[in-house]
C-alpha positions in Angstrom: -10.6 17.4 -21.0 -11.4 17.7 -16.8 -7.8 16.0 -16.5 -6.3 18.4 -18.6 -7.9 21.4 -16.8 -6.6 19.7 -13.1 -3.1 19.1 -14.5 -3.0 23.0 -15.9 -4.1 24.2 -12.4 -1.9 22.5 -10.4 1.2 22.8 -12.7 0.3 27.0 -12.4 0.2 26.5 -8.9 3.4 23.8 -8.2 0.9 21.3 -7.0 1.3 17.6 -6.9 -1.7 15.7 -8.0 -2.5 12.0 -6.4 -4.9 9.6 -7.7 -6.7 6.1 -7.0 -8.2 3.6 -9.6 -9.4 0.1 -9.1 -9.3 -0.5 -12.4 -5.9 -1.6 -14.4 -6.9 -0.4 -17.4 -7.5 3.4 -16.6 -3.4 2.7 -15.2 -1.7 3.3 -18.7 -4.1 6.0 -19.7 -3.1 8.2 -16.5 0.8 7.4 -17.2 0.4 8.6 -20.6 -1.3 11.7 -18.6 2.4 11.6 -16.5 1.2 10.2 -13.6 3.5 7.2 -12.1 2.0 4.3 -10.2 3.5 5.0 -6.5 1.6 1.7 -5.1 -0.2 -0.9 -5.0 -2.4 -1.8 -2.4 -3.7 -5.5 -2.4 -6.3 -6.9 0.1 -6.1 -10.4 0.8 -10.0 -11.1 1.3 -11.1 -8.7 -1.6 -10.6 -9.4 -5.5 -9.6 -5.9 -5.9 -6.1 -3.8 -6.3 -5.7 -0.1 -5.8 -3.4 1.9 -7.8 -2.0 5.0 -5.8 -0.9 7.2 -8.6 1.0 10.1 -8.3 2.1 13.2 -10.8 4.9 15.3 -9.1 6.1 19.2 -9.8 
């Protein structure tokens, strides 16, 4: 419901939204939301990926 509410505000505004996860999993839920992945970043001494996610106007 909170993601709804941000999306509403910033489509009744012309905002673009960005977004990080580490986790993949919470990746297809904020595509079906609309966001797209934009990138990746990927650390070489850390087990761990960050997914820059973007929803445009």
């Amino acid at each position: 419901m909170m993601m709804n509410e941000v999306i509403a505000c910033a489509d009744r505004n012309d905002m673009m939204i960005s977004l990080e996860t580490h986790n993949p999993k919470n990746v297809p839920f904020y595509e079906h939301l609309g966001f797209k992945t934009f990138g990746i970043v990927e650390k070489p001494h850390f087990q761990l990926k960050q997914y820059c996610m973007i929803k445009e106007l």
